[in-house]
C-alpha positions as a Markdown table, in Angstrom:
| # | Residue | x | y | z |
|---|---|---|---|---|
| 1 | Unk | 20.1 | 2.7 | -2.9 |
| 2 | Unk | 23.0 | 1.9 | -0.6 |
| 3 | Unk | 24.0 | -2.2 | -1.1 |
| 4 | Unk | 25.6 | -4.2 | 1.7 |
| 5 | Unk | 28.6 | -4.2 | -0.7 |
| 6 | Unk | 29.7 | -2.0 | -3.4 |
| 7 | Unk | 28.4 | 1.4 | -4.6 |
| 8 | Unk | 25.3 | 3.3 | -4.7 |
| 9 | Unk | 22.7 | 2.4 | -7.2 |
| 10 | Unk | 21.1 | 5.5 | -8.5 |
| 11 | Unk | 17.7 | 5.6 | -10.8 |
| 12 | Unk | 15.7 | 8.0 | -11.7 |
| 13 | Unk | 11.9 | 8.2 | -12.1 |
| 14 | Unk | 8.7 | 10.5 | -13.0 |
| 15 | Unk | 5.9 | 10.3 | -10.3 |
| 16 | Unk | 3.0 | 11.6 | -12.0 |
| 17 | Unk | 0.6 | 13.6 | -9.6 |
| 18 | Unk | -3.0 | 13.2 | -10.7 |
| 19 | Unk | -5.4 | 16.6 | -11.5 |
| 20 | Unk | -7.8 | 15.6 | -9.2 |
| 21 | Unk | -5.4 | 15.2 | -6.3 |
| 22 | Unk | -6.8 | 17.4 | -3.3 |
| 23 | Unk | -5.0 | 20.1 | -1.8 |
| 24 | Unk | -2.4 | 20.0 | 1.4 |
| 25 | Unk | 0.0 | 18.1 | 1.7 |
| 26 | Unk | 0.5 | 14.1 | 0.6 |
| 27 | Unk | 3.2 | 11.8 | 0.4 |
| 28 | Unk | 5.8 | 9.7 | -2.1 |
| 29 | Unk | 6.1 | 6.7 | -0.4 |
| 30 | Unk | 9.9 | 4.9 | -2.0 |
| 31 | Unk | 9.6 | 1.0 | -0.5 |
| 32 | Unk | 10.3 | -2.1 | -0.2 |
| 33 | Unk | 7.3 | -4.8 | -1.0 |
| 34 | Unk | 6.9 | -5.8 | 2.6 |
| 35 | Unk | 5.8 | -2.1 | 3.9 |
| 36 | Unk | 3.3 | -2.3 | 0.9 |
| 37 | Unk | 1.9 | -5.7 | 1.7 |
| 38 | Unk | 1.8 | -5.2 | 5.3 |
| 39 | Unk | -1.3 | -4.0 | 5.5 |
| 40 | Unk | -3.4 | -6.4 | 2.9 |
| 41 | Unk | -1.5 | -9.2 | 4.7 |
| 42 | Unk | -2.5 | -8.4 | 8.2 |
| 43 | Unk | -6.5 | -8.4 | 6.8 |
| 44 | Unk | -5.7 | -11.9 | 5.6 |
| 45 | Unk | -4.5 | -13.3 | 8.9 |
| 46 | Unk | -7.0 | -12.1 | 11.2 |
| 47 | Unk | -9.9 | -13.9 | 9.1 |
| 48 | Unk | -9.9 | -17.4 | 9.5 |
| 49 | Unk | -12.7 | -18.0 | 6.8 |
| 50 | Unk | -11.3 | -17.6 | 4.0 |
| 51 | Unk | -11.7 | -19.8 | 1.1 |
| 52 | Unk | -9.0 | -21.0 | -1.4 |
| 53 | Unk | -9.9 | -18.8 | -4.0 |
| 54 | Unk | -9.5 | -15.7 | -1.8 |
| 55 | Unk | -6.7 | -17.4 | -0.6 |
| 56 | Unk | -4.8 | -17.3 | -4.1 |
| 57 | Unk | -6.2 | -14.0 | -4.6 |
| 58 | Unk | -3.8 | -12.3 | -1.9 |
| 59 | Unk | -1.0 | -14.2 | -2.7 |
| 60 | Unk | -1.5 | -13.2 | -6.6 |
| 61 | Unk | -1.6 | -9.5 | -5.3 |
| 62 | Unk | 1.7 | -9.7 | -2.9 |
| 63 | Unk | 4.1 | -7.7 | -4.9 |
| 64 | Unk | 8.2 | -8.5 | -5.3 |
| 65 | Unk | 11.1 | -7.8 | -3.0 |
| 66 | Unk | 13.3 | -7.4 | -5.3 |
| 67 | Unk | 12.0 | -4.1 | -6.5 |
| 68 | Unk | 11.6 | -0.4 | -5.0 |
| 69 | Unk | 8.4 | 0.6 | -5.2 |
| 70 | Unk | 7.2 | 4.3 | -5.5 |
| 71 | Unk | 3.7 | 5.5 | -4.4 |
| 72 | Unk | 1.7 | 8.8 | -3.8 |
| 73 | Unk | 0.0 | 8.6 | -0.6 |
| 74 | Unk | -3.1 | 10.4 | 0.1 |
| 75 | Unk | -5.1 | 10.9 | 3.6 |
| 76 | Unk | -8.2 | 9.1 | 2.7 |
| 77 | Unk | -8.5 | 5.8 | 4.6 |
| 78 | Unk | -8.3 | 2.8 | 2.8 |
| 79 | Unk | -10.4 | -0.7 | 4.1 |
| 80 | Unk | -8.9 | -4.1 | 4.0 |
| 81 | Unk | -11.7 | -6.8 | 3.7 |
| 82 | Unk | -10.0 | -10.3 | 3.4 |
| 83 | Unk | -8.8 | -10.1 | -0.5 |
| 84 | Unk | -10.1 | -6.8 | -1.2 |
| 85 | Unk | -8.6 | -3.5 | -1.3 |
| 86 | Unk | -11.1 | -0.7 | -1.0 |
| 87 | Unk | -8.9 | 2.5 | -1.4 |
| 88 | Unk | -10.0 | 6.7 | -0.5 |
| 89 | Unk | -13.0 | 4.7 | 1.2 |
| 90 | Unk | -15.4 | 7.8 | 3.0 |
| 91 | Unk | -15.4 | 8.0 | 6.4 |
| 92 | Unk | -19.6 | 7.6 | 6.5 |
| 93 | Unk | -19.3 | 4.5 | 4.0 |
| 94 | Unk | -16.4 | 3.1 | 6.4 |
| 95 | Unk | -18.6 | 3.4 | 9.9 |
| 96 | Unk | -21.1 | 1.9 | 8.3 |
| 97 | Unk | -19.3 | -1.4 | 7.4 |
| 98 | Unk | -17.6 | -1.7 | 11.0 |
| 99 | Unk | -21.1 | -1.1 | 12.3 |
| 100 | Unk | -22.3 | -3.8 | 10.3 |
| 101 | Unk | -20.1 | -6.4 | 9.7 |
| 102 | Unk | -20.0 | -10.1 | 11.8 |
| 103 | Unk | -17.4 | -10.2 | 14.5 |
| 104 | Unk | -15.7 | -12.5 | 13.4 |
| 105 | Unk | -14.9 | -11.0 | 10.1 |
| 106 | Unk | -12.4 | -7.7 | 10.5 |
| 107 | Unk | -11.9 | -4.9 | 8.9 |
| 108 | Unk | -8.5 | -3.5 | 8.7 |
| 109 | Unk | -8.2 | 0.3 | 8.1 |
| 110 | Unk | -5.0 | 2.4 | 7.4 |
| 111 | Unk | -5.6 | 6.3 | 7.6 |
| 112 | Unk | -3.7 | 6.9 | 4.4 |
| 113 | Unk | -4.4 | 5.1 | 0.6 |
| 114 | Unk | -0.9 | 4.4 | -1.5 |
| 115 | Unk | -1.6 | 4.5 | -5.4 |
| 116 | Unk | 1.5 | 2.7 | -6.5 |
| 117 | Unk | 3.1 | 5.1 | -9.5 |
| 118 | Unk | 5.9 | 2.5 | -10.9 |
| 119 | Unk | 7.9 | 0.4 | -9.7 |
| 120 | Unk | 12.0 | -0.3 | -10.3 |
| 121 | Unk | 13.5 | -3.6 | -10.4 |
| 122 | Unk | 17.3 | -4.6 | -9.0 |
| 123 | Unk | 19.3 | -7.9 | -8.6 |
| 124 | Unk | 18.8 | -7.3 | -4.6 |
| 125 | Unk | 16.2 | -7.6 | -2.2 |
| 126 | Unk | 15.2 | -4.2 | -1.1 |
| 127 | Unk | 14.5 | -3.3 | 2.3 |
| 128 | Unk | 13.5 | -0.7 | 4.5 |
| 129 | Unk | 11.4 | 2.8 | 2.7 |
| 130 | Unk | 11.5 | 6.7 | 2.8 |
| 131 | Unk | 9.1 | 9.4 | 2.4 |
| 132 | Unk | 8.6 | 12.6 | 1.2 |
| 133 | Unk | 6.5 | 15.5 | 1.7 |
| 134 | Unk | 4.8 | 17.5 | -1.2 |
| 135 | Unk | 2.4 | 20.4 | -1.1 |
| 136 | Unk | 0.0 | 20.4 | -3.2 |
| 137 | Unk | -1.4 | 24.1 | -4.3 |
C-alpha cells in the first residue's frame, strides 16, 4: 500500500483456492470496501420498496473502508435481489427470475461472483483495487 505520506505498508497473506474451483482462469481481487459494496448497493437503490428490516440488512452487510479486502473471483454470475446476495447463480435459474420478476423490482447481475478470502485492517482509508490473474490446472 502506497499512503499519501510516509512509506509503503507491506502485509502479507494466504489466499486459499478452494478443490472444487473450476478450471481456466479466475481472479484475486485486493480492494477497497467501496468496489465490494458497489454492486449490493446499486440493487438497493433501484428498489424503492424496501422495508426497514431489509433496509438494516444492507447496511449490516456494507463492509469497512478502512481495510483491504482480498477475494477470489470466479466467472459465474452473481444476482443482486434487494438484501440478498445470490452468488455462482446458473444462467437457466437467472433467466428465469428476470423473466419472472415484477417490473418494478430489479435484479442486478455482475458476470463474475467474489468469495471474500480475509480481509486486513490499517489506520487509513483504503482506496482504489488491483487484480490478478491465476490459472487454474
Amino acid at each position: 500500500m502506497r499512503p499519501y505520506r510516509g512509506d509503503r505498508l507491506e502485509r502479507q497473506f494466504k489466499v486459499h483456492v478452494p478443490e472444487g474451483l473450476g478450471k481456466g482462469e479466475h481472479r484475486i481481487l485486493l480492494s477497497d470496501a467501496d468496489t465490494l459494496n458497489r454492486m449490493q448497493s446499486m440493487a438497493s437503490y433501484m428498489n424503492r420498496y424496501m422495508d426497514l428490516s431489509e433496509t438494516v440488512s444492507v447496511i449490516n452487510q456494507e463492509r469497512s473502508n478502512n481495510k483491504l479486502y482480498i477475494s477470489l473471483l470466479e466467472a459465474t454470475p452473481t444476482a443482486y435481489y434487494d438484501d440478498k446476495t445470490m452468488p455462482s447463480l446458473p444462467a437457466s435459474v437467472l433467466n428465469v427470475m428476470q423473466a419472472g420478476r415484477a417490473s418494478n423490482r430489479p435484479i442486478v447481475t455482475s458476470a463474475e461472483s467474489a468469495f471474500e478470502q480475509t480481509s486486513l485492517p490499517f489506520d487509513y482509508v483504503i482506496s482504489g483495487s488491483y487484480s490478478l490473474k491465476i490459472t487454474v490446472k
